[in-house]
C-alpha atoms as one frame of an Amber mdcrd trajectory, in Angstrom:
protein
 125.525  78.928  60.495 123.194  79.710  57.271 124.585  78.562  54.135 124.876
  82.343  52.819 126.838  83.509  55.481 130.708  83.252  55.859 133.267  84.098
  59.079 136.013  86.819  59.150 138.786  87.107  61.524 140.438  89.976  62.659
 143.104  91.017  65.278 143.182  94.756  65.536 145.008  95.506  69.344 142.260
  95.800  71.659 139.255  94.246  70.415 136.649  96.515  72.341 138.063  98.500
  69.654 137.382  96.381  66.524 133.585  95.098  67.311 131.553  98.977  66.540
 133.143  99.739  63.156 131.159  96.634  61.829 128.472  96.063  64.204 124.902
  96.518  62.820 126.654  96.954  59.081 123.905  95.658  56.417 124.678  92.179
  55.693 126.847  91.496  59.011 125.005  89.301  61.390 127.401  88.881  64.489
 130.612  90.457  65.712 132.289  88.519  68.571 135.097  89.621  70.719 137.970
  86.408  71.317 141.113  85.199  71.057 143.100  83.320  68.366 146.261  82.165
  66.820 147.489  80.468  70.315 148.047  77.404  71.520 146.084  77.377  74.301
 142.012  76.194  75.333 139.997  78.676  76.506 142.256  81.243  77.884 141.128
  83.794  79.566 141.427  87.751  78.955 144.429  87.547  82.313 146.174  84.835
  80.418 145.518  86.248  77.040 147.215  89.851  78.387 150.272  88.337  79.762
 151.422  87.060  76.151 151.310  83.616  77.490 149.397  81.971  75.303 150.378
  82.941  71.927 146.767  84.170  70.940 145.725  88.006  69.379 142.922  89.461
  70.423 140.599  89.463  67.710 137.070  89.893  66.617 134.978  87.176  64.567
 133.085  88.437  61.864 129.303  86.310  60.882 128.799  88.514  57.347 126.626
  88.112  54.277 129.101  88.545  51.346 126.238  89.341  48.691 125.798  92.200
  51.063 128.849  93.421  52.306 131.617  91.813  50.320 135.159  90.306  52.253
 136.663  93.315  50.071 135.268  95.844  52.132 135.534  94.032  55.568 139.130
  94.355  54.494 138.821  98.077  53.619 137.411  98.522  56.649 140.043  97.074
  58.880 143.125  98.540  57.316 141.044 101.637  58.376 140.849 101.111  62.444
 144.763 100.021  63.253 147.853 101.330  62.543 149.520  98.407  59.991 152.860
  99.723  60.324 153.766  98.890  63.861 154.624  95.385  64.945 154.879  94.888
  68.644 151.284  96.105  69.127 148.738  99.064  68.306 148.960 102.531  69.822
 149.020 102.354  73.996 148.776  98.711  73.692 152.179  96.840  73.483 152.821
  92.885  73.406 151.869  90.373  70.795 148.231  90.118  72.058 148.077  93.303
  70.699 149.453  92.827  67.187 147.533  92.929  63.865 146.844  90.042  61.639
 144.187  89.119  59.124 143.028  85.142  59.406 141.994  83.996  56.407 139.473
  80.755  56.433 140.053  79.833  52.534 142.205  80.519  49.943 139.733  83.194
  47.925 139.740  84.914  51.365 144.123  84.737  51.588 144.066  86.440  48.143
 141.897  89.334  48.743 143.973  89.842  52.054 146.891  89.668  50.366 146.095
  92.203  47.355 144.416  94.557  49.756 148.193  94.516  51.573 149.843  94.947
  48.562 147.415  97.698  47.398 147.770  99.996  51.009 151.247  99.284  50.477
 151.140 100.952  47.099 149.126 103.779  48.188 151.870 105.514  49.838 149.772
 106.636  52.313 152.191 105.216  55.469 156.251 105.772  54.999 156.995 102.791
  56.920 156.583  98.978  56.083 152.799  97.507  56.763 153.542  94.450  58.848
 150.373  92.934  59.374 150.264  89.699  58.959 148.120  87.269  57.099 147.377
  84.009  58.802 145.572  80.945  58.344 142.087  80.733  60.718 142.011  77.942
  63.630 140.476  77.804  66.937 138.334  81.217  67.819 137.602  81.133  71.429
 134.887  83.911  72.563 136.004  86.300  75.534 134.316  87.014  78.648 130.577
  88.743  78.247 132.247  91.731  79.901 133.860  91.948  77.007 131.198  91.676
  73.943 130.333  94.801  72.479 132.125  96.777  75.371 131.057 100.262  73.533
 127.562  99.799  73.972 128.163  98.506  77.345 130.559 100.974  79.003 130.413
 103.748  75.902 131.993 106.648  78.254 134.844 104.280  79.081 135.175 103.202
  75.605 135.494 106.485  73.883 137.368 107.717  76.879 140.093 104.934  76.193
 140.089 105.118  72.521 141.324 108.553  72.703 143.542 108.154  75.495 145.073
 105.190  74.305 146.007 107.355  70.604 143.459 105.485  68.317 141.231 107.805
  67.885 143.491 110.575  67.138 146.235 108.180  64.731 142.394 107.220  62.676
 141.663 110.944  62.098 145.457 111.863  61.070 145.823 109.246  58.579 142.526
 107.669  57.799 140.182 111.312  57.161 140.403 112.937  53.749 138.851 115.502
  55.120 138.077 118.815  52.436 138.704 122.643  53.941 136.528 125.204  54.102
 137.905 126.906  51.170 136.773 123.894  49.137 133.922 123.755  50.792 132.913
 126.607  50.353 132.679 126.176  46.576 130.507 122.938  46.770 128.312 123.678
  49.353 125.221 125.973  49.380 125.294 129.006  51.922 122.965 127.273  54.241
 124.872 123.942  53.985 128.021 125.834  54.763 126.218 127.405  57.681 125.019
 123.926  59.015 127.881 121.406  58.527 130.777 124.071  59.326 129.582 126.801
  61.505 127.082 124.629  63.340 124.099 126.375  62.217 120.944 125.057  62.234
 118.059 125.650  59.682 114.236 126.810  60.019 112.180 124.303  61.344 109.326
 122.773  58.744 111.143 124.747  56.157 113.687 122.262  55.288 114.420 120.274
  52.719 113.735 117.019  54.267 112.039 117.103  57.556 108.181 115.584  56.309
 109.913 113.451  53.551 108.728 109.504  53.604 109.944 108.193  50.568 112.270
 104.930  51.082 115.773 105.446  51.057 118.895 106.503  53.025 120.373 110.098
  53.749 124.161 110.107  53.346 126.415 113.232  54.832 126.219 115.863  52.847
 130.335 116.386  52.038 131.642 112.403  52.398 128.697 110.516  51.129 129.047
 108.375  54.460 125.712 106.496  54.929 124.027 108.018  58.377 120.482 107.279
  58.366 117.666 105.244  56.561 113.828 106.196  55.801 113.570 103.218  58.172
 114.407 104.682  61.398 112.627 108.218  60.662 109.348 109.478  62.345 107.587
 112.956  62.767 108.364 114.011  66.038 106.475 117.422  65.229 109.454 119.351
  65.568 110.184 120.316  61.836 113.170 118.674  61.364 113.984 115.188  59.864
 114.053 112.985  63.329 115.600 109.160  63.356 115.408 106.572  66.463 118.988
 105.562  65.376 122.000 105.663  62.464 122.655 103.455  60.143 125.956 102.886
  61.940 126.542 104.085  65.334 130.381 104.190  64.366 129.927 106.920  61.914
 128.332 109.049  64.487 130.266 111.632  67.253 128.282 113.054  70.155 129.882
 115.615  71.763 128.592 118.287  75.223 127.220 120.969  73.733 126.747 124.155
  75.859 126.169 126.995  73.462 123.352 129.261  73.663 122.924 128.842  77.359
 121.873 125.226  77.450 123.309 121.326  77.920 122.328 119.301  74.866 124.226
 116.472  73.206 125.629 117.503  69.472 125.640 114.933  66.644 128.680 115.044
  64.448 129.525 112.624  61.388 132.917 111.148  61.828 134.030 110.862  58.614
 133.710 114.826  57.602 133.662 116.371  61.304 130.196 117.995  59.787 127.484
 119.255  62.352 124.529 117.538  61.802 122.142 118.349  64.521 121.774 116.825
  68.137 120.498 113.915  70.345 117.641 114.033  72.427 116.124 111.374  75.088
 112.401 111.546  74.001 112.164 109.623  70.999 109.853 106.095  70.456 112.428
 103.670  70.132 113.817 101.181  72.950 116.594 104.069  73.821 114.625 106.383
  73.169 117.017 108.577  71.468 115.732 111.011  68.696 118.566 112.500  66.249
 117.405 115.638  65.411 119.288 116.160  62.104 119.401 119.279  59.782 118.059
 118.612  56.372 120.705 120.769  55.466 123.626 118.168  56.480 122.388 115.753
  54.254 121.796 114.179  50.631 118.915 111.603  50.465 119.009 108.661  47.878
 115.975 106.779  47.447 115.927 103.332  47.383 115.298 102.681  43.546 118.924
 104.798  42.965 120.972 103.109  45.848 122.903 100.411  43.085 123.483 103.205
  40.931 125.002 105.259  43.127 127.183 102.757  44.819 124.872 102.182  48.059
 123.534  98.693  46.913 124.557  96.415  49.926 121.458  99.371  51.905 118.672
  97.720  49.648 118.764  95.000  52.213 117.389  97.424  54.826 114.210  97.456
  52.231 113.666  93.843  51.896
């Protein structure tokens, strides 16, 4: 492993769960799905799922941490599990399914520990957070079945992350969502129109959609990072078109059949905001092309990224 880069460990219940939220993050190189904290050799996902071998499933982290710090790994976690229940997360029940946070030095047991102490201090859960904090040992890597399952078996995925009450427990306690009354007041008409009626603006007369300055374009209403001047091309349409997000976790697609037709909507995640929709004709290896409103989004070039808080994007520059 390169001398810059450190490992993470986290168990999260099901770890198909736990790889997308930091997948492809700036500054995170690899995101395994395993097992640790057991006492046996290469058990298998059977063994593992029979709580006989004393292991969590987990993920293991390969991150930059001059890019994307161990604080925000941690932010990030406490974000995707429920850290209040102790004999397993959501549908999943048994101590492969617990939480836990493996530290692998003692820099990385303090941050863990004030980041507890600090959710625990928020008030934002009623009940006791009872994930545990752990010292690292043997991480062994799960079936191939099993890496990156969302990208593998995506309608399964999102199918059992809403079944199984993830999905749902993330947006009831994890959004801080705004209403449209507040909205209202900080958005212009036509951003109203795009983000909460699902409107969508003129084409070539839009704020961003021949723009090719370097930089990223955050969601208009929760500053969420969505897209970079890295992935965008002129598909001739009028609108600002990308072959991908910056993070594929911050992005819902949902059937759309207004208007008489089948198309694929885009959503952002973080502030249920319409942003535009998917199509399958782009340049790219998937050849997906996100056909995003201009109106659904605030661009910051790359010479304002550290001053606005976006510095660990500049690597997407370099």
């Amino acid at each position: 492993m390169p001398e810059q880069y450190e490992l993470a460990t986290f168990a999260g219940g099901c770890f198909w769960c736990m790889v997308a939220p930091f997948d492809e993050q700036p500054g995170i190189k690899e995101v395994i799905s395993g097992y640790t904290g057991g006492y046996t050799e290469n058990p298998t996902y059977e063994e593992v799922c029979s709580d006989t071998t004393g292991h969590y499933e987990a993920v293991q982290i390969t991150f930059d941490p001059s890019v994307f710090p161990y604080k925000k790994l941690l932010e990030l976690f406490w974000q995707q599990i429920d850290p209040t229940d102790p004999e397993g997360q959501f549908n999943d029940r048994g101590h492969s399914y617990k939480t836990a946070i493996f530290y692998h030095n003692e820099a990385q047991r303090e941050l863990a520990d004030a980041s507890k102490l600090e959710l625990a201090a928020s008030g934002r859960f009623q009940k006791q957070i009872v994930t545990e904090i752990l010292p690292a040992g043997p991480f062994y890597r799960a079936e191939e079945k099993h890496q990156h399952y969302y990208k593998k078996n995506s309608f399964h995925y999102n199918l059992y992350k809403e079944g199984s009450g993830r999905a749902r427990f993330i947006r009831e306690n994890w959004s801080n969502r705004k209403n449209d009354e507040q909205l209202r007041k900080e958005l212009t008409p036509i951003q109203f129109e795009v983000t909460r009626r699902n409107g969508t603006e003129p084409p070539f007369r839009n704020e961003y959609w021949n723009q090719t300055e370097d930089g990223i374009y955050v969601d208009i209403i929760s500053g969420e990072p969505l897209f970079s001047s890295k992935d965008k091309y002129d598909a001739g349409c009028g609108w600002p078109s990308f072959t991908k997000p910056i993070r594929r976790n911050e992005i819902e697609e949902k059937l759309d059949t207004s208007h008489g037709m089948r198309r694929i909507e885009v959503r952002a995640k973080a502030s249920d905001s319409h942003l535009g929709h998917i199509f399958d004709d782009g340049p790219g290896p998937d050849h997906s092309r996100y056909c995003i409103n201009s109106a659904a989004l605030r661009f910051i070039p790359k010479n304002k990224l550290e001053e606005e808080g976006y510095g660990q994007f500049l690597s997407l520059f370099n």
